[in-house]
C-alpha positions as CSV (number, residue, x, y, z in Angstrom):
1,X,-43.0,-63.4,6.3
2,X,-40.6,-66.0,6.5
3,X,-37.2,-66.2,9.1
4,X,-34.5,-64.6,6.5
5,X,-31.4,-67.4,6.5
6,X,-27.7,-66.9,7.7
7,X,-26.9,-65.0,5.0
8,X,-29.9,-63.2,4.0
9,X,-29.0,-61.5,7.2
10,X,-25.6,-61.0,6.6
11,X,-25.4,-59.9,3.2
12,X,-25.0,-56.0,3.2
13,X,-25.8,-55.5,-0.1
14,X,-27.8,-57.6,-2.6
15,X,-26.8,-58.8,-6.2
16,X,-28.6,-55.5,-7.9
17,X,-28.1,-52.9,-5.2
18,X,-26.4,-50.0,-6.1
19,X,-23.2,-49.2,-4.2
20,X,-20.6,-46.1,-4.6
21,X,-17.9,-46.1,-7.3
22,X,-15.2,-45.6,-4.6
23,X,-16.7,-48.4,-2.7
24,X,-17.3,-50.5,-5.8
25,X,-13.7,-50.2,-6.8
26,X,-12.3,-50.8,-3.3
27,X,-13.9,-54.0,-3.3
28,X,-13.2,-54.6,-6.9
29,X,-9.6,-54.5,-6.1
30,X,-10.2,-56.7,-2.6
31,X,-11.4,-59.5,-4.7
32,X,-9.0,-59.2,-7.3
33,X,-6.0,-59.2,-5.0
34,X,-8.0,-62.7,-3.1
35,X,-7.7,-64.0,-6.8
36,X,-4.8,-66.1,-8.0
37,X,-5.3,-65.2,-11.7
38,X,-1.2,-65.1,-12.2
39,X,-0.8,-68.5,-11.1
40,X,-1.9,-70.8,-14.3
41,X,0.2,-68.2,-17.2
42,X,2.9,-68.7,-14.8
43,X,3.0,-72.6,-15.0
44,X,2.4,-72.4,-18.8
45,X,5.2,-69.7,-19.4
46,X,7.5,-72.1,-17.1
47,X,6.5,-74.8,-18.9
48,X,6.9,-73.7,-22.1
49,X,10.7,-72.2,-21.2
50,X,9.1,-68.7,-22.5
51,X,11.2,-66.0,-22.4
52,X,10.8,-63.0,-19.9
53,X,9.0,-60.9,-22.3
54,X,6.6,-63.4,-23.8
55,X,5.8,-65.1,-20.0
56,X,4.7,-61.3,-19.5
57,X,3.1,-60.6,-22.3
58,X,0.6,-64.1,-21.3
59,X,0.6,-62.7,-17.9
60,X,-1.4,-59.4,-19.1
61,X,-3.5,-60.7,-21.3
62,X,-5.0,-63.2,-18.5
63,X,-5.5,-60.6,-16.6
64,X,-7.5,-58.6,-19.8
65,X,-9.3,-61.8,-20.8
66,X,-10.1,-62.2,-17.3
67,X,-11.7,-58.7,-16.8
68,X,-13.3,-58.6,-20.1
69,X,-14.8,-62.5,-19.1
70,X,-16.3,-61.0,-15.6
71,X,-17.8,-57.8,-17.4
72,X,-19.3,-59.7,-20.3
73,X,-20.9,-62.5,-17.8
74,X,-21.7,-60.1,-15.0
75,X,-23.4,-56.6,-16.5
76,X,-24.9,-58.9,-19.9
77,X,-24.8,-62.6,-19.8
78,X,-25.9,-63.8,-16.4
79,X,-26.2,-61.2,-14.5
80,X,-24.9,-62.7,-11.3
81,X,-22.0,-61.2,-9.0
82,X,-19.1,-63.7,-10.7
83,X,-15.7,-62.9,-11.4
84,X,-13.7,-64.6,-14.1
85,X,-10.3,-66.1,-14.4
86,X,-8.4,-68.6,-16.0
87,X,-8.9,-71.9,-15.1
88,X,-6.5,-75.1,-14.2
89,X,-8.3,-78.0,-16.0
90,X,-7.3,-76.7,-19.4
91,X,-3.4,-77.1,-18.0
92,X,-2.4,-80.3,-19.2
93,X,-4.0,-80.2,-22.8
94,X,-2.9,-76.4,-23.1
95,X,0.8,-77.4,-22.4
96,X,0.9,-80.9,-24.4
97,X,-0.8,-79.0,-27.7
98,X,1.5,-76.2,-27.5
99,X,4.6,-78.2,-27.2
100,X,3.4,-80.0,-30.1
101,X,2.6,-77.2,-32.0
102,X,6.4,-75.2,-32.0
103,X,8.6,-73.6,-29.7
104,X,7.8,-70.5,-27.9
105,X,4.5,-68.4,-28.3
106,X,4.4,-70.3,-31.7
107,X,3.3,-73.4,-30.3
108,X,0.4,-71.3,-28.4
109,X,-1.1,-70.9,-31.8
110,X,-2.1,-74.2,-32.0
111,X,-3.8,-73.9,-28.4
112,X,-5.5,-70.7,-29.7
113,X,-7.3,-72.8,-32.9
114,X,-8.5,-75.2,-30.7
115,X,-10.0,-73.3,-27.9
116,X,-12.1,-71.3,-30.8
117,X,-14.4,-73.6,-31.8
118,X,-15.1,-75.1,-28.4
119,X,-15.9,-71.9,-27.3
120,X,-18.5,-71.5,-30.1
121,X,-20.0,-75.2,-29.0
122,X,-20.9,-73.8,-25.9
123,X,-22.2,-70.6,-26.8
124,X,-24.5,-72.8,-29.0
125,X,-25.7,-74.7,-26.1
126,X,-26.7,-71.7,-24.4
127,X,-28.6,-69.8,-27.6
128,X,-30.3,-73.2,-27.7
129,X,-31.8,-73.6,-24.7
130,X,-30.1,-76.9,-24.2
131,X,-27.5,-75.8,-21.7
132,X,-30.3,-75.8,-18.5
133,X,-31.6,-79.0,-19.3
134,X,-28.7,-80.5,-19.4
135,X,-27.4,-78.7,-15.5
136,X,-30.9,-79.7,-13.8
137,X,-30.5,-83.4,-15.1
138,X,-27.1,-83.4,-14.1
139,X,-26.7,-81.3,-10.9
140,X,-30.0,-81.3,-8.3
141,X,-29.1,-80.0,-5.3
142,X,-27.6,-82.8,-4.0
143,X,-25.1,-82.6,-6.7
144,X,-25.0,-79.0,-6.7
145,X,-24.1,-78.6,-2.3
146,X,-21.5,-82.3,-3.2
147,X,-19.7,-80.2,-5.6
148,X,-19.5,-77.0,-4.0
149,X,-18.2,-79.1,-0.6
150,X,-15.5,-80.9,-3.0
151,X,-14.4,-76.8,-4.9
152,X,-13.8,-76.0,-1.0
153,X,-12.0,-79.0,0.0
154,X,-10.0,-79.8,-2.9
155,X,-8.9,-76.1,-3.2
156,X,-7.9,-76.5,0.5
157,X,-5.0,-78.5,0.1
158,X,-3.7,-76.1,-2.7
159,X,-3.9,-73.4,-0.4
160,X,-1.9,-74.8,1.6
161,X,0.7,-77.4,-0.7
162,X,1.8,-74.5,-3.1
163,X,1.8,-71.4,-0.7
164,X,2.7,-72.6,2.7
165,X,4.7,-75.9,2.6
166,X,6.5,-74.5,-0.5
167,X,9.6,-73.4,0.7
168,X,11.2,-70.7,-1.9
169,X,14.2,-68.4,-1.7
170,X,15.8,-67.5,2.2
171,X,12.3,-68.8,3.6
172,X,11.5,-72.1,6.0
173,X,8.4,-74.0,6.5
174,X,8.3,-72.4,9.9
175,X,8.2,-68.9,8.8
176,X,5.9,-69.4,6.0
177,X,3.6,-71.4,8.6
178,X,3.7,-68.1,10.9
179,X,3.1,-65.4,7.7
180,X,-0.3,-67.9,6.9
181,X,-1.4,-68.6,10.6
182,X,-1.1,-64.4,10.9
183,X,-2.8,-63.9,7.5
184,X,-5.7,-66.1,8.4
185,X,-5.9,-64.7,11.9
186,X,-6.1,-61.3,10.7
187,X,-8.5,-62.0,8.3
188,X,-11.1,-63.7,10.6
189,X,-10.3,-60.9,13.2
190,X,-11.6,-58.0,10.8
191,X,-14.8,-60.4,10.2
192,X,-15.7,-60.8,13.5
193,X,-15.1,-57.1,14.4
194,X,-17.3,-56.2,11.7
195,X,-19.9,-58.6,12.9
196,X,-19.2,-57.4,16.2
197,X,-19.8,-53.7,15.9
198,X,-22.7,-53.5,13.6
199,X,-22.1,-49.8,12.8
200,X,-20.3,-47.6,10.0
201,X,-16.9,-48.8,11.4
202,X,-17.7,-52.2,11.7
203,X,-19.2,-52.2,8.1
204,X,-16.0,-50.8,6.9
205,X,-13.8,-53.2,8.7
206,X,-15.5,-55.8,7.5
207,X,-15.3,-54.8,4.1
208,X,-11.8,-54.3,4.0
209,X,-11.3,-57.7,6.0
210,X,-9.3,-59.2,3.0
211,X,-6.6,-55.8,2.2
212,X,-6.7,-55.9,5.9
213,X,-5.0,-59.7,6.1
214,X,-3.1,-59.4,2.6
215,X,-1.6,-55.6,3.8
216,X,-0.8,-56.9,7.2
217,X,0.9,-60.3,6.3
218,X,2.8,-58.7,3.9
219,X,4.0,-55.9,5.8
220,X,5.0,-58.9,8.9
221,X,7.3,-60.8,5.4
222,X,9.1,-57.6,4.4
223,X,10.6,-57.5,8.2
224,X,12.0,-61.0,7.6
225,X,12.8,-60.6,4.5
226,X,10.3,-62.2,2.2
227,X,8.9,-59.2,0.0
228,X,11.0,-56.8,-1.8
229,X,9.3,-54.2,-4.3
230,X,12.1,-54.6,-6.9
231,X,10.3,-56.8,-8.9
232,X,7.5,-53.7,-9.1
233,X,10.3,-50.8,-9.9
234,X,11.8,-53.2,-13.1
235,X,7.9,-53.5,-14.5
236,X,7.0,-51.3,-16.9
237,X,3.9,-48.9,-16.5
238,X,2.6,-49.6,-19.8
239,X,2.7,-53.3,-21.4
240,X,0.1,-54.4,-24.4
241,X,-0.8,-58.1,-25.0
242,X,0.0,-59.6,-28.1
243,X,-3.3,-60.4,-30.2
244,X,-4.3,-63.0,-32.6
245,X,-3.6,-63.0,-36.4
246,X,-1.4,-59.9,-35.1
247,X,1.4,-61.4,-33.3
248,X,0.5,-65.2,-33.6
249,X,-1.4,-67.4,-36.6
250,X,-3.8,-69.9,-35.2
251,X,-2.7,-73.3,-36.0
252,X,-6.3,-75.3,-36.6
253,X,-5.7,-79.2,-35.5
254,X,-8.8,-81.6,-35.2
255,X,-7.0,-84.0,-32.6
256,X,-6.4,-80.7,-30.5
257,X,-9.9,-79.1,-31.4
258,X,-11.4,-82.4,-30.3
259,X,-9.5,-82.6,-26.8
260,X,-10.4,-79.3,-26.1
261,X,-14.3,-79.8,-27.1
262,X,-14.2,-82.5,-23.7
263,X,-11.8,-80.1,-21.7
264,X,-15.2,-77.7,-22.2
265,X,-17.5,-79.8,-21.0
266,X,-15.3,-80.5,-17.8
267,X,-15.1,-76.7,-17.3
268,X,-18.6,-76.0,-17.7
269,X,-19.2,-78.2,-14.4
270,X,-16.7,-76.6,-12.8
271,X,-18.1,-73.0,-13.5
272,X,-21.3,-74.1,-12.9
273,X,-20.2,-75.7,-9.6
274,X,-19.2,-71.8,-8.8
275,X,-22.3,-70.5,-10.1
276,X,-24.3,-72.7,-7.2
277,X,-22.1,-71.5,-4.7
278,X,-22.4,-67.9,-5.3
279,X,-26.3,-68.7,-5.6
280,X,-25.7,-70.2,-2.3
281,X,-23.8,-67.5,-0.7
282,X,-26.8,-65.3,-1.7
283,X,-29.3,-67.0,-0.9
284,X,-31.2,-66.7,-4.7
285,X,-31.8,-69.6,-6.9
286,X,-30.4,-69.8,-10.6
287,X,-33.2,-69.9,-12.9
288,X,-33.0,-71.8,-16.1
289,X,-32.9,-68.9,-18.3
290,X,-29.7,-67.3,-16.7
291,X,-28.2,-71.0,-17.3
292,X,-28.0,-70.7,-21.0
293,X,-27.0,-66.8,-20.6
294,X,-24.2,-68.1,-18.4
295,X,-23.2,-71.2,-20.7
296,X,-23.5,-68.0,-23.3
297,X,-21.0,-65.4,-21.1
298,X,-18.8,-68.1,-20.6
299,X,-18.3,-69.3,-24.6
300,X,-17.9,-65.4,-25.5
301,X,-15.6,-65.4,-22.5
302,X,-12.9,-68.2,-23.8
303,X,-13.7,-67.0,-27.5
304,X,-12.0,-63.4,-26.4
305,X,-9.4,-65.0,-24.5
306,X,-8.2,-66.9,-27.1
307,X,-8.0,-64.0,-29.7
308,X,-6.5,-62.1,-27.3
309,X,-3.6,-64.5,-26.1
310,X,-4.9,-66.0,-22.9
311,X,-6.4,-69.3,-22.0
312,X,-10.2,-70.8,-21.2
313,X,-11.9,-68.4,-18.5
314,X,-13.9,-70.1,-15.7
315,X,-16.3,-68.8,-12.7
316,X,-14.0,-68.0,-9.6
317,X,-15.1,-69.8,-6.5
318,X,-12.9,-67.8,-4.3
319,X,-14.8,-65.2,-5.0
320,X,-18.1,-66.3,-3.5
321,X,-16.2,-66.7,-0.7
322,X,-15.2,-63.5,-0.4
323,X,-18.9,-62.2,-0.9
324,X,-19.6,-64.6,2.6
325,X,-16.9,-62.3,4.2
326,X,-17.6,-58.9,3.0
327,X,-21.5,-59.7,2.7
328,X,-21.5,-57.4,-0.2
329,X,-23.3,-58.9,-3.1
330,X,-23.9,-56.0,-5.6
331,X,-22.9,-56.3,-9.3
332,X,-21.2,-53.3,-9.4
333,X,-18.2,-54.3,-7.4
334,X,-18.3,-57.6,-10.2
335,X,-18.1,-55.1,-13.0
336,X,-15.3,-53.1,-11.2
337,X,-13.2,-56.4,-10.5
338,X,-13.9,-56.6,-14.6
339,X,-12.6,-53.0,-14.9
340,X,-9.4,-53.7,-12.6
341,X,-8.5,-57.1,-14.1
342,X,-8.8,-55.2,-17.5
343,X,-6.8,-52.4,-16.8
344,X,-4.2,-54.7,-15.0
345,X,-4.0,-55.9,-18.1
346,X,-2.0,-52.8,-19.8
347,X,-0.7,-51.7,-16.0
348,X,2.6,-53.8,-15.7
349,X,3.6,-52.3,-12.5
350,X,0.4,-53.0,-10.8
351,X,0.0,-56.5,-11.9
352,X,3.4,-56.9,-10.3
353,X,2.7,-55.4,-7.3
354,X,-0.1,-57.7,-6.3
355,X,2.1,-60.7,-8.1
356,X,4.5,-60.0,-5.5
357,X,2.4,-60.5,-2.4
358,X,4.2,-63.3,-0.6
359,X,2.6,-66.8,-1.5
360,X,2.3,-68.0,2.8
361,X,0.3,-64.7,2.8
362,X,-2.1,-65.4,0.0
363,X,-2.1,-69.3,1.6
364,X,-3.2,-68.0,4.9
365,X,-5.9,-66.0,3.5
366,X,-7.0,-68.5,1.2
367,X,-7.6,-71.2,3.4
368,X,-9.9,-69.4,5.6
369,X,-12.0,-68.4,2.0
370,X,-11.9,-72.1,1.2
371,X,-13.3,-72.9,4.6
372,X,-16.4,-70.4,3.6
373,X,-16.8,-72.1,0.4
374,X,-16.8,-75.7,2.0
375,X,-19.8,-74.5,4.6
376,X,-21.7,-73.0,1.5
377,X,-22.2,-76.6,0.2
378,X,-22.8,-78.3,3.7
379,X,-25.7,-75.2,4.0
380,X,-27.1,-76.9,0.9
381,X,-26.9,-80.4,2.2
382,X,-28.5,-79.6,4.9
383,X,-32.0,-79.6,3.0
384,X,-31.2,-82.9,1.6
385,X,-32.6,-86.1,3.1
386,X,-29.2,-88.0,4.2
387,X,-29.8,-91.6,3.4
388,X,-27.5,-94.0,2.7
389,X,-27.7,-93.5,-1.0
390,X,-27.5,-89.6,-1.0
391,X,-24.1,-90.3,1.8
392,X,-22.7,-91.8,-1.1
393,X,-23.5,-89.3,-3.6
394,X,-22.0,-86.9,-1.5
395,X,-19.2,-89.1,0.0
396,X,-17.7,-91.1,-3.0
397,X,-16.9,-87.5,-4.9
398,X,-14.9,-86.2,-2.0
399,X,-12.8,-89.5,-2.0
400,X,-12.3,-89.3,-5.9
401,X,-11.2,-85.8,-4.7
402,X,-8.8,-86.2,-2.5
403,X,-7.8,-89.5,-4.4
404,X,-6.8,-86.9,-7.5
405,X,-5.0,-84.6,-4.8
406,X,-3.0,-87.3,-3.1
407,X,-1.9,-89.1,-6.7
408,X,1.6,-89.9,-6.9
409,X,3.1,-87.4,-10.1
410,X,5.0,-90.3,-11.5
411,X,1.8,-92.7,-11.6
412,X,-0.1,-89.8,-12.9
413,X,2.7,-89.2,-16.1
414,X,2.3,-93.2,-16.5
415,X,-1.3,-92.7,-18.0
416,X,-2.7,-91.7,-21.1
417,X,-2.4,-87.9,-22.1
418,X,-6.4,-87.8,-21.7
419,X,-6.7,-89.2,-17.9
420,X,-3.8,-86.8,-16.9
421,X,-6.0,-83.8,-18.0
422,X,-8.9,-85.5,-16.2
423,X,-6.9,-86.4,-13.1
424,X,-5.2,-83.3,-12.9
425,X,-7.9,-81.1,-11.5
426,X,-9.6,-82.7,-8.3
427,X,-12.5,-80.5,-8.9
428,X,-13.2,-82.0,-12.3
429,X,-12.9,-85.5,-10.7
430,X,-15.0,-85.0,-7.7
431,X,-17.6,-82.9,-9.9
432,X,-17.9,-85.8,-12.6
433,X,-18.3,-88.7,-9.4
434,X,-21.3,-86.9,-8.1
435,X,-23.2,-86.2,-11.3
436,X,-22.0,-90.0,-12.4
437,X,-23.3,-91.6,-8.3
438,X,-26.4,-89.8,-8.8
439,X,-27.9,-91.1,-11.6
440,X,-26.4,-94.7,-11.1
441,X,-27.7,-94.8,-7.7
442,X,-31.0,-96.4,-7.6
443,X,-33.3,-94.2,-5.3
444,X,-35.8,-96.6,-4.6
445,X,-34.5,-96.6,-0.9
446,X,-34.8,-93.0,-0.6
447,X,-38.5,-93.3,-2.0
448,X,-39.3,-95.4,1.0
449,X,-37.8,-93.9,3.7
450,X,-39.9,-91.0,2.5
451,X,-43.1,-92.8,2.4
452,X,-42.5,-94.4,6.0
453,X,-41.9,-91.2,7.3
């Protein structure tokens, strides 16, 4: 019998154990408040100079698209414990097509169009049994831990960028500093006291580590003045999304189709960056044949988010680092973040309830899930020989990385429409530079040192 790993230990429940509904749902709603699915129709609305009523009506159905996405690819597709949400490497091309395409929600028809038959390319890829070969040529392990490392980094600085050092309203940098340092503090005080006590307590501390951080930070901003809940007593209790070839035509544009077909292909490495980490987190490998059911989860996924008025849907990192924390692995929480995202969807007040957690809060905590994330890859890396030629495949996509972080805006707006789509998502960009330095890279080095030793 072999020495169970880190988290083969850890993990409290595995991907197909059966857990409680009230348990399932309490967890459900743990990720879903750890997930920042409000953030990318927010930027489009603003954008786009959409009204109150349309920005809220793009708000829901994210959050329906993004519930539907998780159920389809959790309970049927792939059958892994992934959650679903929109994704930022769409951003650019979303926002230049719908501009183009007429003011308003009208332009969003033309987005709509194009995301359709991308969606359908990759669903073909996965009935095809193309989709795996293409991931193991791609992504080997070494590509595989690179990427996961660069998803933690990269979403680091965002963590911190847009919800600490972001000052907004009566706030200062200082306060928002202390609200994060508290957050994270919390948080990785209710891990280690349920690693500490291993009991029922413990369990359930541990559990509830994330509420515990998000509750607490935001009860320590509404003393000074950072949260109000008047934003949740204007929302409406009941609010239904606007649906395609109801509300909006699709606009059908090859140029747009086109961009979006290589905006696809850049999203499927994300997701499947996020796939490896989960796989990491626990502990079980990703056979070929849940490959092309994922490739085939996500595809259905975008194709229902575009009829229903949201944009391209894309495996949640944040989320396996949540599973590291809670050590709870079992689908059924999955399918219950599916269920809450969904019904979130039609429940305006409680979308804007957890919209209105303070952003140092949410920074705080995130930053301590990005940190799991990060030490999911290096646990991969581990098992790989670390030459000189596999410290390059590793080290060259982190510096792309950070490179597309650290970009100065106004050089970034210099360059064609196609590279600021690219260049706008650091995870794209470190995800292509590994896949790109490891077939390059000669490995006739690495073949030696193997034979020597």
């Amino acid at each position: 019998m072999t020495e169970p790993t880190a988290y083969e230990g850890r993990l409290i429940a595995q991907p197909d154990d059966r857990v409680t509904v009230l348990k399932a749902l309490l967890l459900g709603v743990q990720h879903v408040m750890a997930m920042d699915v409000y953030v990318v129709p927010f930027i489009i609305a603003s954008a786009l100079a959409l009204s109150q009523a349309d920005s809220a009506s793009l708000i829901q159905s994210t959050f329906l698209a993004a519930g539907i996405a998780t159920i389809i690819q959790t309970a049927w597709c792939m059958r892994m414990p992934v959650a679903q949400g929109p994704s930022y490497i769409p951003l650019g091309a979303i926002i230049a097509v719908a501009l183009a395409g007429g003011a308003g929600l009208s332009g969003m028809g033309a987005v709509y169009g194009a995301l359709i038959p991308g969606a359908l390319l990759v669903i073909a890829l996965g009935a095809l049994g193309w989709f795996h070969r293409l991931i193991r040529w791609l992504v080997p392990p070494i590509v595989g831990g690179s990427i996961i490392l660069v998803v933690g980094l990269s979403l680091l600085p965002i963590a911190l960028t847009a919800n600490v050092f972001a000052v907004h309203g009566n706030s200062t940098i200082n306060l928002n500093i202390a609200l994060a340092a508290l957050s994270a503090a919390l948080l990785v005080v209710a891990m280690m006291i349920g690693l500490r006590f291993n009991n029922r307590a413990g369990t359930w501390v541990r559990l509830l580590s994330v509420v515990i951080a998000l509750v607490g930070g935001t009860i320590a901003a509404s003393f000074v003045g950072q949260f109000s809940f008047d934003a949740v007593s204007a929302a409406p209790w009941l609010m239904l999304p606007k649906m395609a070839f109801v509300d909006y035509q699709l606009q059908f544009s090859l140029p747009a189709i086109l961009t979006f077909v290589l905006i696809y292909m850049v999203v499927m490495a994300e997701t499947t960056g996020t796939w490896f980490a989960v796989s990491a987190v626990i502990n079980q490998p990703i056979t070929d044949k849940q490959l092309d059911r994922g490739a085939i989860g996500e595809g259905i996924g975008c194709g229902v988010a575009a009829l229903i008025g949201a944009t391209p849907v894309t495996g949640y990192s944040t989320n396996a680092g949540v599973i590291s924390i809670t050590g709870v692995a079992s689908r059924m929480v999955f399918v219950a973040i599916g269920v809450v995202l969904a019904v979130l969807g039609f429940v305006g007040k409680f979308s804007a309830l957890i919209a209105a957690i303070p952003a140092p809060v949410i920074g705080g905590v995130f930053a301590v899930v990005c940190i799991t994330i990060s030490m999911a890859g290096i646990r991969i890396l581990r098992h790989v020989h670390l030459d000189e030629r596999a410290m390059l495949v590793v080290g060259i996509p982190l510096i792309c990385a950070f490179f597309a972080t650290l970009a100065p805006k106004e050089w970034l707006q210099s360059l064609p429409d196609m590279l600021q789509y690219l260049l706008g998502s650091a995870v794209t960009v470190g995800a292509m530079a590994a896949m790109v330095m490891n077939l390059i890279l000669p490995k006739v080095a690495q073949t030696e040192g193997r034979e020597q030793a």
